[in-house]
N, CA, C and O atoms as a GROMACS GRO file, in nm:
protein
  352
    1UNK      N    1  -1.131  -0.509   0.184
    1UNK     CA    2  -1.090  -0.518   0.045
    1UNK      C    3  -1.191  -0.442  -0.040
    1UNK      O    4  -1.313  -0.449  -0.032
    2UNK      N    5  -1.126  -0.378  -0.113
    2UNK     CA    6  -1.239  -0.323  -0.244
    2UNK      C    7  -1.220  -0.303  -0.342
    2UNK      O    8  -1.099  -0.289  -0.361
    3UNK      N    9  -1.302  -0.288  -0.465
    3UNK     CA   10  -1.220  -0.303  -0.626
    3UNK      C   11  -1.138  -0.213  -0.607
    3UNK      O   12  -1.126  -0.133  -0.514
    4UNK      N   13  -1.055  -0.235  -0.737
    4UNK     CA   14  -0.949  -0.150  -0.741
    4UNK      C   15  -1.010  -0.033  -0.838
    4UNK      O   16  -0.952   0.075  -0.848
    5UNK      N   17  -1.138  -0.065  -0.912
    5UNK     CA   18  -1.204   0.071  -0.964
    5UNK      C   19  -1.228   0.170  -0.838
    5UNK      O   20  -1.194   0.287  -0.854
    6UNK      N   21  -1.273   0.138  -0.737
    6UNK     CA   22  -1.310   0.218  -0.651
    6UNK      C   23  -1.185   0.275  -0.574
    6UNK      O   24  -1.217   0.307  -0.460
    7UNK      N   25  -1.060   0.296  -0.601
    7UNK     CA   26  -0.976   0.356  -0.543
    7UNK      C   27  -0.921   0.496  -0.605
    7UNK      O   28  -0.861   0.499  -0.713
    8UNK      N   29  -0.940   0.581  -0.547
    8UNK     CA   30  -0.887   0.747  -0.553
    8UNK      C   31  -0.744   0.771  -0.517
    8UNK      O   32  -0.684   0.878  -0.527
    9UNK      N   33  -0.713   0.698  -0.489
    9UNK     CA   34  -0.572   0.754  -0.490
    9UNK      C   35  -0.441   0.650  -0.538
    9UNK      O   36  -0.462   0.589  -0.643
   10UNK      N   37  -0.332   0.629  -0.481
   10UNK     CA   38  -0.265   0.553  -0.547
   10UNK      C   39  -0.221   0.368  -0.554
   10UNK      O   40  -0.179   0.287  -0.472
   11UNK      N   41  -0.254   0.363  -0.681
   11UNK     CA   42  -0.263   0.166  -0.695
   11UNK      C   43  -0.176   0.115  -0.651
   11UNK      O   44  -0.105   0.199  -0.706
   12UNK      N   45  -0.105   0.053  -0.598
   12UNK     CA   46   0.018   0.024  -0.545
   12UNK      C   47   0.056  -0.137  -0.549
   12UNK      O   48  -0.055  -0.185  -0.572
   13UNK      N   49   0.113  -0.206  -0.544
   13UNK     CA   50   0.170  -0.346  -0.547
   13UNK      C   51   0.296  -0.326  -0.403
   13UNK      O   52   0.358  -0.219  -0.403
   14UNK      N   53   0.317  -0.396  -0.324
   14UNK     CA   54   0.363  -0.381  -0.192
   14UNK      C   55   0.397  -0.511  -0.200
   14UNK      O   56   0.325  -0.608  -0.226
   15UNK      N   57   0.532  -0.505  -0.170
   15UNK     CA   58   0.630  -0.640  -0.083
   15UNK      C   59   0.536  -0.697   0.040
   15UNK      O   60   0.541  -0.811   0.087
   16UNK      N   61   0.466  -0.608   0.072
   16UNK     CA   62   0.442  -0.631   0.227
   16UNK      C   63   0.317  -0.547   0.284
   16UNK      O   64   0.319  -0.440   0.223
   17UNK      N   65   0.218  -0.549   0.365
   17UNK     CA   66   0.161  -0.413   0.408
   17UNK      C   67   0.164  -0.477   0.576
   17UNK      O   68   0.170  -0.599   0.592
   18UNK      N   69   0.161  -0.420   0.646
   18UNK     CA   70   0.159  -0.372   0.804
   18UNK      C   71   0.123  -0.291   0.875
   18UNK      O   72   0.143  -0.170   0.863
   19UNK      N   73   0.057  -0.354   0.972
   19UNK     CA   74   0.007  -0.217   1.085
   19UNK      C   75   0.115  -0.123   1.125
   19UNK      O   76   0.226  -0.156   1.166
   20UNK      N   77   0.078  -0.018   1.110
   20UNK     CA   78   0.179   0.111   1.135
   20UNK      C   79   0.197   0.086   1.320
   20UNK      O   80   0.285   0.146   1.381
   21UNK      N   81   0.129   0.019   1.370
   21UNK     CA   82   0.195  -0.026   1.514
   21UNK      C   83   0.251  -0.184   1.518
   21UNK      O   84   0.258  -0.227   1.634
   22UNK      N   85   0.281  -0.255   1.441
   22UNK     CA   86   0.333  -0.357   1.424
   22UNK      C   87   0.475  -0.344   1.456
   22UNK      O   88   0.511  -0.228   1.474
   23UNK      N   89   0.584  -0.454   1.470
   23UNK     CA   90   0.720  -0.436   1.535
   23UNK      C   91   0.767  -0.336   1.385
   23UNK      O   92   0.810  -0.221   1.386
   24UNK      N   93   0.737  -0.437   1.249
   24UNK     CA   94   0.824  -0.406   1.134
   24UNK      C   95   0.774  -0.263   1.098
   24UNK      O   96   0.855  -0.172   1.082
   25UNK      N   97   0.624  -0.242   1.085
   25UNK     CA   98   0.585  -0.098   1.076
   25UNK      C   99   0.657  -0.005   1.146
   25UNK      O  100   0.737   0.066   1.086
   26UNK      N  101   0.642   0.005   1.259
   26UNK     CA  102   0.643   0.130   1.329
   26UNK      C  103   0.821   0.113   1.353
   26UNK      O  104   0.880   0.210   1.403
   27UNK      N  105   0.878   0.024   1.326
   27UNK     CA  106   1.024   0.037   1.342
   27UNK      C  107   1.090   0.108   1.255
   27UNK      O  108   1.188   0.178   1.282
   28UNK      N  109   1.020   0.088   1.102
   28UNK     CA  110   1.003   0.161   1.003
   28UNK      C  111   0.967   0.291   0.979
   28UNK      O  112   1.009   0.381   0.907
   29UNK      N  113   0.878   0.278   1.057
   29UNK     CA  114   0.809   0.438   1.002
   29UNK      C  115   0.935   0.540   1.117
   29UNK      O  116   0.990   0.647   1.090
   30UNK      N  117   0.943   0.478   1.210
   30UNK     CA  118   1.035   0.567   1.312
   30UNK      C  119   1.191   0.585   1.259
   30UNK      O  120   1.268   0.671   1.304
   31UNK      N  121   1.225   0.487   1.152
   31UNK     CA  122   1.329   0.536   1.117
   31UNK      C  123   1.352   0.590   1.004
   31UNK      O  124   1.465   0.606   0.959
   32UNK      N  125   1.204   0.637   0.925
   32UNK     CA  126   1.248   0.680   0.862
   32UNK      C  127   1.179   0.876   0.875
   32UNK      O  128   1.187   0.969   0.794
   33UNK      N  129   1.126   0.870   0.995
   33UNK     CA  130   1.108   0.991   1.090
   33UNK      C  131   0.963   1.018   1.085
   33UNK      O  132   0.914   1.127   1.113
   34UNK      N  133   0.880   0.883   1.038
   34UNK     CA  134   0.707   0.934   0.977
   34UNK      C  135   0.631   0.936   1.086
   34UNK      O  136   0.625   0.842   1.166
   35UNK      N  137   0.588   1.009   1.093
   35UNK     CA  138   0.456   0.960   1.218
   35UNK      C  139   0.308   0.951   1.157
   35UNK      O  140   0.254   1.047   1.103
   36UNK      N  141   0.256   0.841   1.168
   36UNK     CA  142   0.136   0.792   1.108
   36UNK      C  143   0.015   0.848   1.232
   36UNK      O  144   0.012   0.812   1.350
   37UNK      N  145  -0.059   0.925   1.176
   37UNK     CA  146  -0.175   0.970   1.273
   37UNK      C  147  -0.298   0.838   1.304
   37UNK      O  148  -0.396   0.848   1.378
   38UNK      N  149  -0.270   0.758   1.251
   38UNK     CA  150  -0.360   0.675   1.312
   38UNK      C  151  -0.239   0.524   1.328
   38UNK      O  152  -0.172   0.472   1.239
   39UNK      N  153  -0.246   0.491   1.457
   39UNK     CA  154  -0.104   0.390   1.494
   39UNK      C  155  -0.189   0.216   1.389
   39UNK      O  156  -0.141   0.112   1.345
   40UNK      N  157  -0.323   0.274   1.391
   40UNK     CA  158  -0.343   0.138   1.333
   40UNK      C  159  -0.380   0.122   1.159
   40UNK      O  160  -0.451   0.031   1.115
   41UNK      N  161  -0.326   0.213   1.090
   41UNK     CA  162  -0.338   0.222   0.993
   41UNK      C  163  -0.282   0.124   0.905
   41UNK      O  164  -0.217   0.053   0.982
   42UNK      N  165  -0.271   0.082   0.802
   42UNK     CA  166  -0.182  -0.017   0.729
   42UNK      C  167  -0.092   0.056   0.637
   42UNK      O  168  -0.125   0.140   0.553
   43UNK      N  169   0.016   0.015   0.662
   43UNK     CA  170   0.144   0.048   0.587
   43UNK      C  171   0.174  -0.022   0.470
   43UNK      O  172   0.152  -0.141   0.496
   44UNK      N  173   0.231  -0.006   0.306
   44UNK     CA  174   0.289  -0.073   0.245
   44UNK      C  175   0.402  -0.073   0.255
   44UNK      O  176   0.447   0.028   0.309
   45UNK      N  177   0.487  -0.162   0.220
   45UNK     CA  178   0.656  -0.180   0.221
   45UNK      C  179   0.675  -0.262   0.092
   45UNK      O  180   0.626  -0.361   0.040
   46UNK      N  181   0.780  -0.162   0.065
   46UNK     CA  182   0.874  -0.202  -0.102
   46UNK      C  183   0.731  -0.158  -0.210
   46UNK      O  184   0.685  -0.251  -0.275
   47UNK      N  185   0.681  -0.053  -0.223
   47UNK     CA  186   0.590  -0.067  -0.303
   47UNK      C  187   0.615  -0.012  -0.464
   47UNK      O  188   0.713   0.049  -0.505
   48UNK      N  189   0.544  -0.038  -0.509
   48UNK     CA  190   0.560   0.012  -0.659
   48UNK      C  191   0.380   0.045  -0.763
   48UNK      O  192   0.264   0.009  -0.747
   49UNK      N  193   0.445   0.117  -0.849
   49UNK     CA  194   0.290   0.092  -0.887
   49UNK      C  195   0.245  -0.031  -0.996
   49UNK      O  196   0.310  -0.115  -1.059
   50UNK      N  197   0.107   0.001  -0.985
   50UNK     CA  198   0.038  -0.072  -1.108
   50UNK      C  199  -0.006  -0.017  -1.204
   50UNK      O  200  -0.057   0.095  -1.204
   51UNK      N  201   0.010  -0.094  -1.306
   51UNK     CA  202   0.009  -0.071  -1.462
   51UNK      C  203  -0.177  -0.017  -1.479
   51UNK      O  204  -0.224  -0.108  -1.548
   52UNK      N  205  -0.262   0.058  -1.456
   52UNK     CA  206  -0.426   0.070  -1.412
   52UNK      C  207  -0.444  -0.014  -1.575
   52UNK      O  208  -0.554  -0.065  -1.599
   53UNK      N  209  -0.344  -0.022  -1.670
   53UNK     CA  210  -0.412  -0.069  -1.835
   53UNK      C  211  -0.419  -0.226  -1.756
   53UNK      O  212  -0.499  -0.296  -1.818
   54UNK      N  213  -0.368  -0.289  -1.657
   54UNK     CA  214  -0.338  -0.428  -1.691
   54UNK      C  215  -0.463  -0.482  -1.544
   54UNK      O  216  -0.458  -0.597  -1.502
   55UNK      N  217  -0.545  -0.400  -1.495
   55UNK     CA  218  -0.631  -0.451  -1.381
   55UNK      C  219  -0.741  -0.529  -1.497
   55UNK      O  220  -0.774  -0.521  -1.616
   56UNK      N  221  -0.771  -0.605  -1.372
   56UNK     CA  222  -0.840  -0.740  -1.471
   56UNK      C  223  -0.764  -0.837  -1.509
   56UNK      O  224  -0.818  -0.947  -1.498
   57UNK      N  225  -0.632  -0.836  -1.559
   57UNK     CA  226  -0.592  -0.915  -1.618
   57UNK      C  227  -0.553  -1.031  -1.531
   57UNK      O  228  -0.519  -1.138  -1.582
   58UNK      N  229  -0.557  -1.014  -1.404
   58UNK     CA  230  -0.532  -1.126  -1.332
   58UNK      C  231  -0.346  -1.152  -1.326
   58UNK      O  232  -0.289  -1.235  -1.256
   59UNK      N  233  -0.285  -1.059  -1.417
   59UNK     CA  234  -0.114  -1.074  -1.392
   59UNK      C  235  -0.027  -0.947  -1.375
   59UNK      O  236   0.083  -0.918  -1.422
   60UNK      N  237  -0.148  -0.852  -1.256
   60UNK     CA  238  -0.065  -0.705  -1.187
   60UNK      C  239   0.009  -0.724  -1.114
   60UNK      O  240   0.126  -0.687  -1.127
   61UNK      N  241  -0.041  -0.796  -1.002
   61UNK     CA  242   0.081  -0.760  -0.846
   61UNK      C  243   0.053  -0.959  -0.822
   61UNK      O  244  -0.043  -1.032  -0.847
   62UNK      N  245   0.172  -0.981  -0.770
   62UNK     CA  246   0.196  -1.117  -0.729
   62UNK      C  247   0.229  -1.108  -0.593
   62UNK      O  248   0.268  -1.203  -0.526
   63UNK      N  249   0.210  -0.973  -0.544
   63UNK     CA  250   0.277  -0.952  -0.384
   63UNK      C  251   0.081  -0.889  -0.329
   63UNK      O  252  -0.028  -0.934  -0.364
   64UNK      N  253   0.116  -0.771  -0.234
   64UNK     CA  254  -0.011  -0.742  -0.193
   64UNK      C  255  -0.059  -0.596  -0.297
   64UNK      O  256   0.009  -0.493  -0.301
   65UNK      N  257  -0.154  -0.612  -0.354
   65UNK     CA  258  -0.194  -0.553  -0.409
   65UNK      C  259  -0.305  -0.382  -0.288
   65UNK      O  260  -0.387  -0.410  -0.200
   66UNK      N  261  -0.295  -0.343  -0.298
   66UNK     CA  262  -0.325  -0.145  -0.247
   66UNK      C  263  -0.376  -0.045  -0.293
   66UNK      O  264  -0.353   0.001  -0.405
   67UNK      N  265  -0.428  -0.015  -0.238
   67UNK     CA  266  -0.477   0.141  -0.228
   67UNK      C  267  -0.467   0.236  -0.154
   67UNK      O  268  -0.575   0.269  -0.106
   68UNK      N  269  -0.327   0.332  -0.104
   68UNK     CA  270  -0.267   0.386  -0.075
   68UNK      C  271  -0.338   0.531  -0.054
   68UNK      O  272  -0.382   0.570  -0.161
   69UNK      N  273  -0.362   0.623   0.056
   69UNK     CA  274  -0.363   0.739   0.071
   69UNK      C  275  -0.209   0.876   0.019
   69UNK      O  276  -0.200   0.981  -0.046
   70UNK      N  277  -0.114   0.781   0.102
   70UNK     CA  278   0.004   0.901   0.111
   70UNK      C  279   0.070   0.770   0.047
   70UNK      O  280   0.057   0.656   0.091
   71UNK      N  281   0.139   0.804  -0.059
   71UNK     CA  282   0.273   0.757  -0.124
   71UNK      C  283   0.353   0.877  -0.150
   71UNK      O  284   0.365   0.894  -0.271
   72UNK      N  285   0.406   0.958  -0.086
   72UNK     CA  286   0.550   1.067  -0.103
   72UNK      C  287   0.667   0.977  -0.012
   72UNK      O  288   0.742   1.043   0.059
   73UNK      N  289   0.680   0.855  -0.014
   73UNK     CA  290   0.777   0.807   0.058
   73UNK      C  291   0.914   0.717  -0.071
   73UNK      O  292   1.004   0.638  -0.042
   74UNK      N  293   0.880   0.763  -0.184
   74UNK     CA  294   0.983   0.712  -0.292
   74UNK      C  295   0.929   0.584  -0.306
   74UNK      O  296   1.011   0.504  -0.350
   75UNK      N  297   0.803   0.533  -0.280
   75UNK     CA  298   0.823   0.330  -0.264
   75UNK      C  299   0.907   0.287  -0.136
   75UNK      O  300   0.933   0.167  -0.133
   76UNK      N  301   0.945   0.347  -0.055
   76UNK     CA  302   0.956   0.281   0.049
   76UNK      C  303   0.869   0.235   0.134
   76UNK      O  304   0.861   0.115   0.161
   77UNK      N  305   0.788   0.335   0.190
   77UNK     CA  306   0.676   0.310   0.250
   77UNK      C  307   0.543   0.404   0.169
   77UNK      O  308   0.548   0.501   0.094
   78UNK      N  309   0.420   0.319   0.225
   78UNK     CA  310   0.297   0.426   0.169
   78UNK      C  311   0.229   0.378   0.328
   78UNK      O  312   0.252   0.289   0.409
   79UNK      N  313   0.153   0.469   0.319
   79UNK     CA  314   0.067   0.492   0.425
   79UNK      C  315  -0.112   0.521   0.397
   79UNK      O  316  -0.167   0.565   0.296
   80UNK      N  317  -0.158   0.485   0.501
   80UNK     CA  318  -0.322   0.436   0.481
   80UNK      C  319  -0.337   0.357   0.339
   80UNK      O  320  -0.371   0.417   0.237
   81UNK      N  321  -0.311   0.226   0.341
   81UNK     CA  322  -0.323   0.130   0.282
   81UNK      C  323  -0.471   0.042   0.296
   81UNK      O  324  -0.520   0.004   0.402
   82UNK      N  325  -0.516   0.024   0.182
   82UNK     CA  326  -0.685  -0.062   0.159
   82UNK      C  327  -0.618  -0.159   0.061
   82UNK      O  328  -0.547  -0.143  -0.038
   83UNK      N  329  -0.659  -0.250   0.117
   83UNK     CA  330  -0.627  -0.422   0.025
   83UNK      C  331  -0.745  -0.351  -0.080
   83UNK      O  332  -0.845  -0.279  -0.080
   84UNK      N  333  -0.645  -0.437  -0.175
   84UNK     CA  334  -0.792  -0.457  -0.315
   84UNK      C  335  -0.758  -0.553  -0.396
   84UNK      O  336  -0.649  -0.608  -0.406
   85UNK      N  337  -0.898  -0.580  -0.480
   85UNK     CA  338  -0.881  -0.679  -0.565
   85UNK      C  339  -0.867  -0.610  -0.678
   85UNK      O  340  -0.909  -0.496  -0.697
   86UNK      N  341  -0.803  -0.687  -0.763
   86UNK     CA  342  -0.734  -0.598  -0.892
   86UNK      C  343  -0.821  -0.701  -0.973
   86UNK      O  344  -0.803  -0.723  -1.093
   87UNK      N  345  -0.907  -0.757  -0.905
   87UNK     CA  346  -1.012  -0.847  -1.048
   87UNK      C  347  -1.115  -0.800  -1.109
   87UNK      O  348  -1.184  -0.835  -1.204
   88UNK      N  349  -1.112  -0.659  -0.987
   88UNK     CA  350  -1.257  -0.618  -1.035
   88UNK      C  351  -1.289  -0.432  -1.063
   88UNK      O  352  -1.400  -0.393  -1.100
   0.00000   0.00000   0.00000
């Protein structure tokens, strides 16, 4: 986990995150034709972003909150996913 100041790329709020070799990951990522270069990476699912005005406030993401490498997947999936705390 790490603040969410310290994230470079994209904030994300996720239904879900998963190992890209997990049943739901990789069933996922295969259908939707991705191949993740590292099988143990963490995946988001259903994601969306965060508001960066509303970190701190303690009322961003009620699901799993992220820090995302690759989001070009529309919010379906993001890929290389870092938990974070959006408290800090």
């Amino acid at each position: 986990t790490i603040p969410a100041s310290r994230c470079n790329n994209s904030l994300l709020c996720c239904g879900s995150v998963q190992a890209a070799n997990s049943i739901t990951g990789s069933t996922l990522l295969t259908l939707l034709g991705i191949v993740a270069q590292d099988i143990t990476t963490l995946v988001g699912i259903t994601c969306g972003p965060i508001n960066v005005a509303s970190v701190g406030t303690g009322d961003v993401c009620a699901a799993q909150p992220v820090c995302c490498a690759n989001n070009d997947f529309h919010g379906i999936v993001a890929i290389g996913c870092t938990p974070i705390n959006i408290n800090l």
